[in-house]
C-alpha positions in Angstrom: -64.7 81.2 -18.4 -64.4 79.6 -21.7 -61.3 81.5 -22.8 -59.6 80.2 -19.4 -60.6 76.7 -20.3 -59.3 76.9 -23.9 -56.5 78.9 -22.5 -55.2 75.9 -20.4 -56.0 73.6 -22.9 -53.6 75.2 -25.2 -51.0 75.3 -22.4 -51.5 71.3 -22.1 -51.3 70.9 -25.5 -48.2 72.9 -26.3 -46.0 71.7 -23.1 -47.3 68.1 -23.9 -45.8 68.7 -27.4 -42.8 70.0 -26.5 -41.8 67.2 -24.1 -42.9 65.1 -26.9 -40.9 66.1 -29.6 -37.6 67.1 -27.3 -37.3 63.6 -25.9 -38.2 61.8 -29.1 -34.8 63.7 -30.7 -31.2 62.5 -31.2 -29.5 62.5 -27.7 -27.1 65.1 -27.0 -23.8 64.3 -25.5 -22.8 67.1 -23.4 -18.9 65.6 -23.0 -16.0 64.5 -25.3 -15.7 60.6 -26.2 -13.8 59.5 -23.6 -11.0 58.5 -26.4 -10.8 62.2 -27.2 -7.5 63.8 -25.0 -8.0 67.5 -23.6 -6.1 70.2 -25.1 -4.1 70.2 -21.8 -3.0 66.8 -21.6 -1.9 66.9 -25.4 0.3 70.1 -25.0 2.4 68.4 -21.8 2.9 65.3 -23.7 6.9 64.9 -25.3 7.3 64.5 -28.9 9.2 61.7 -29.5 8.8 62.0 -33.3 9.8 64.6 -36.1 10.1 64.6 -39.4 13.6 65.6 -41.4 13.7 69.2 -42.5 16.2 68.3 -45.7 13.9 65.3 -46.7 10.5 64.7 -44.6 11.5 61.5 -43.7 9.7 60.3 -39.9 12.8 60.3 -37.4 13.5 59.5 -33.7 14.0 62.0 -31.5 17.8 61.1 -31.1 18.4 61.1 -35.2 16.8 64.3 -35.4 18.6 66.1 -32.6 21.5 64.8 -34.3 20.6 66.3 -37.4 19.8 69.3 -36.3 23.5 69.8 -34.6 24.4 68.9 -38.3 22.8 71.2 -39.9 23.9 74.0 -37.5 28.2 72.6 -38.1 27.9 72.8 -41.8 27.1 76.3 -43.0 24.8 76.6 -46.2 26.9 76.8 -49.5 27.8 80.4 -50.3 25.9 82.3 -53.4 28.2 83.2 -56.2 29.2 87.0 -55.6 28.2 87.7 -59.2 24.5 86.3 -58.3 24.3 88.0 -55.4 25.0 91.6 -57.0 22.3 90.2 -59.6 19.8 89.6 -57.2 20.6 93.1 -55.6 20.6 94.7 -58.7 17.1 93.6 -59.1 15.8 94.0 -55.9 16.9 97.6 -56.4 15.2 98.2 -59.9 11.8 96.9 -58.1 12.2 99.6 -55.0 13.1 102.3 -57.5 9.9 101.3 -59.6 7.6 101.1 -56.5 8.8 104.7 -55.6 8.8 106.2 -58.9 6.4 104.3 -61.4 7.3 107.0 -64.2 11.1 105.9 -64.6 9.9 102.7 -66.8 13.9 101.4 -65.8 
């Protein structure tokens, strides 16, 4: 009979000190701020802002469409023939040495 009475004892004591200590914590917020936008909503929303490719600079949507169609009339300058064999040359020399460490090229 005792060990039932100082069983439930201990069962008041623990639950009593649980509820104690779980409602004297911080509170919990289950949900978002109510500032914070879903996921969903952000990924439908247009961008009506970019930023320049050549410079960074913040642009409208209209300047940077018309940058882009820029970008794609003017072709990027040509590499000098000579600097292009260079670079080929080199790129070579590195493949060769991967492949065959021994040649010391």
């Amino acid at each position: 009979m005792k060990r039932v009475i100082k069983f439930l004892i201990l069962i008041v004591c623990t639950s009593i000190l649980v509820g104690l200590s779980s409602s004297q914590g911080a509170s919990v917020m289950a949900l978002p701020p109510k500032e914070d936008l879903p996921e969903e909503i952000l990924r439908m929303q247009m961008i009506t802002a970019a930023r320049s490719p050549v410079d960074g600079q913040p642009l409208s949507a209209g300047e940077y469409a018309q940058l882009q169609a820029q970008l794609q009339k003017v072709p990027p300058p040509k590499l000098d023939p000579r600097i292009r064999d260079q670079v080929f040359l080199i790129r070579l020399r590195k493949t060769l040495l991967q492949l065959f460490p021994f040649l010391d090229i």
